[in-house]
C-alpha positions, -999 to 999 in steps of 0.1 A, spaced: 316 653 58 344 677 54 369 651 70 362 625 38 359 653 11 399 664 22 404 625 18 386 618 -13 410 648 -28 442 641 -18 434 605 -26 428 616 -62 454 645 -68 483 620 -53 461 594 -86 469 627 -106 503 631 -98 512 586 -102 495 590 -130 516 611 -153 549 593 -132 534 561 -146 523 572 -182 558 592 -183 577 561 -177 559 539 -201 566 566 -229 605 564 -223 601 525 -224 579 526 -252 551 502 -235 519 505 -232 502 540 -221 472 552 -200 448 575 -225 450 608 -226 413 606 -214 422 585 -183 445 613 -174 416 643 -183 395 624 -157 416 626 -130 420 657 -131 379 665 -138 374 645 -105 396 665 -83 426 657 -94 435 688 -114 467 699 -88 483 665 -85 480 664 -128 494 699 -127 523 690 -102 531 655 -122 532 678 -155 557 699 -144 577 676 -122 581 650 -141 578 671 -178 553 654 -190 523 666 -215 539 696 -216 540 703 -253 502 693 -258 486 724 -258 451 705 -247 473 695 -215 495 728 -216 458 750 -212 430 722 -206 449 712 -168 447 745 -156 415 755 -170 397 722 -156 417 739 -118 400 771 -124 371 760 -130 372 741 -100 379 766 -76 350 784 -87 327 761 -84 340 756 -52 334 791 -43 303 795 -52 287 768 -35 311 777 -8 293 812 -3 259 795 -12 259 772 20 282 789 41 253 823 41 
């Protein structure tokens, strides 16, 4: 089970990190963009590292203080959750 969770999360963060390439290079060529909420839920569904990385490497979102604060908040709240339940089944 632990085998497809580390799967199902790099799966998604690596979705995070294409996904602020992709809506980055749709802004410069003025086309059509992913929504801001497409972006959010990638990042509420594990994502939250690969959006952070694709944020800074490709400065994207960066100005938006929702993205600047909400990216890393959704992280922290992630990791602990994680450590919770972590420490709940692992007694």
């Amino acid at each position: 089970m632990l085998k497809y969770a580390i799967i199902y999360l790099i799966i998604i963060n690596i979705c995070g990190l294409l996904s602020m390439f992709i809506d980055k290079r749709r802004a410069i060529k003025s086309k059509w963009r992913i929504p801001e909420k497409t972006l959010f839920l990638f990042a509420i569904f594990g994502g939250s590292i690969g959006s952070i990385a694709g944020m800074q490497l490709f400065r994207h979102k960066t100005k938006h203080w929702y993205f600047k604060y909400g990216m890393p908040a959704i992280l922290i709240i992630q990791i602990i959750t994680i450590a919770l339940l972590s420490d709940k089944f692992f007694q």
